[in-house]
C-alpha positions as CSV (number, residue, x, y, z in Angstrom):
1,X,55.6,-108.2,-4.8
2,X,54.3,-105.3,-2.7
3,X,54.8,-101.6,-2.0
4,X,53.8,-99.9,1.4
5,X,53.4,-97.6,3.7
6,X,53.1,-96.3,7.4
7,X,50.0,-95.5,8.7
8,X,51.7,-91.9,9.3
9,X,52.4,-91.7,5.4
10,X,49.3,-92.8,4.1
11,X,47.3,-90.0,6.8
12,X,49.7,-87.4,5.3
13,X,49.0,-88.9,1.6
14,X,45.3,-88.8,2.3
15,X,45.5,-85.2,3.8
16,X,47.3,-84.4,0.3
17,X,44.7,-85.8,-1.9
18,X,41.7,-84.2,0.0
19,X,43.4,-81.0,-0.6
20,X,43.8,-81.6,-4.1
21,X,40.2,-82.8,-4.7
22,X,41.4,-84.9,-6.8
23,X,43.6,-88.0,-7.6
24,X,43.4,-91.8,-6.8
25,X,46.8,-92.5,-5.0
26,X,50.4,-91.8,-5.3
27,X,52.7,-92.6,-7.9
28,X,55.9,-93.9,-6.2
29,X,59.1,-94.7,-9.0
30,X,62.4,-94.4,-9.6
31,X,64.8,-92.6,-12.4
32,X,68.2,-92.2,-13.3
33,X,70.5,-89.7,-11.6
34,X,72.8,-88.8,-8.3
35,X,76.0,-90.1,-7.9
36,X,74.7,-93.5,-6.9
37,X,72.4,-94.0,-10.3
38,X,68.8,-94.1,-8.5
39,X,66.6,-92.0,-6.9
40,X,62.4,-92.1,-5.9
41,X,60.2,-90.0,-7.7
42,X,56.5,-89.3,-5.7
43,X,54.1,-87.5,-8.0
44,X,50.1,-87.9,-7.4
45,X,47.9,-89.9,-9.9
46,X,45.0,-88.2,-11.3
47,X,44.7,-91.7,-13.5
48,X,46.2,-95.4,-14.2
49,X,48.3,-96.3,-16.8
50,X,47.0,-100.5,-18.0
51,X,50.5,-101.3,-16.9
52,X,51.0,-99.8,-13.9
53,X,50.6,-102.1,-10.6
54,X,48.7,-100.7,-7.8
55,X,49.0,-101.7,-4.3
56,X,46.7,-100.5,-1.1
57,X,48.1,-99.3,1.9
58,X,46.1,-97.5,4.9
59,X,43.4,-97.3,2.4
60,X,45.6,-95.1,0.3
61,X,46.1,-96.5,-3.2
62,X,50.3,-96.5,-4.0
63,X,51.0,-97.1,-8.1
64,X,54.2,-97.9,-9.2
65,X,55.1,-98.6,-13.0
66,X,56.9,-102.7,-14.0
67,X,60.4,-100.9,-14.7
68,X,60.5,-99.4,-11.1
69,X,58.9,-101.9,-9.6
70,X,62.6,-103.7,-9.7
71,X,64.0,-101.7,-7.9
72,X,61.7,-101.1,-4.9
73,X,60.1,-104.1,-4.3
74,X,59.5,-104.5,-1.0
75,X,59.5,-100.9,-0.2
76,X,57.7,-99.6,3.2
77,X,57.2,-95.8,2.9
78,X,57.2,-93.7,6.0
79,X,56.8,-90.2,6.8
80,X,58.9,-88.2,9.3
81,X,59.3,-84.9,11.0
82,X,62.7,-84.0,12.7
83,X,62.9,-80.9,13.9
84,X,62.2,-78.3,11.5
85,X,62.0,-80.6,8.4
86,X,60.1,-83.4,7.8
87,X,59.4,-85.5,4.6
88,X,59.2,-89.2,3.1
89,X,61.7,-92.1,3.9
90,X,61.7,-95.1,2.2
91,X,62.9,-98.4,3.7
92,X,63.3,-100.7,0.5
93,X,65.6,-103.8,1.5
94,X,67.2,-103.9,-2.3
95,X,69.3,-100.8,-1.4
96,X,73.0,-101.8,-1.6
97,X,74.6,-98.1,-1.1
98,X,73.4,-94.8,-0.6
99,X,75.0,-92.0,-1.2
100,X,76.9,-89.6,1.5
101,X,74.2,-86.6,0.5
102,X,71.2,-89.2,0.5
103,X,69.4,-88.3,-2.9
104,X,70.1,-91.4,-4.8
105,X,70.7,-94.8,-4.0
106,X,72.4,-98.3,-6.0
107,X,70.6,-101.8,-5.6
């Protein structure tokens, strides 16, 4: 099992948490919604839950919690800029459908 990410992600992750001043990784999940029934969640961890696993990327710590951990196993997170917008894409190999707007996803 493992989680992980571009060097491009983990720089802009690392930027994020210097900024912060605080935190020891990234929290990367999943919950419920959308019209395919999954989407990620990305919230910074200040500190660990004793279940959560933690995997090391780039030197940046990722954390992910057993019940998402299903779903995104394997999971490479990148970070992009098109254009004007730029944000997080996740290549996770357990995806079987996305939806047409891309916020959630069915594995």
């Amino acid at each position: 099992m493992a989680i992980t990410m571009t060097d491009k992600a983990a720089q802009h992750v690392a930027k994020f948490l210097t900024r912060r001043g605080k935190g020891v990784g990234l929290r990367l999940g999943v919950r419920t919604t959308g019209c395919s029934g999954l989407a990620y969640k990305l919230e910074y961890v200040d500190a660990l839950e004793p279940e959560d696993q933690v995997f090391e990327s780039h030197g940046v710590r990722i954390v992910v919690d057993p019940k998402s951990l299903v779903y995104i196993d394997g999971t490479e997170l990148d970070f992009a800029r098109e254009g004007l917008n730029e944000g997080f894409k996740f290549n996770n190999p357990n995806v079987k459908d996305e939806c047409g707007c891309g916020e959630s996803f069915r594995v």
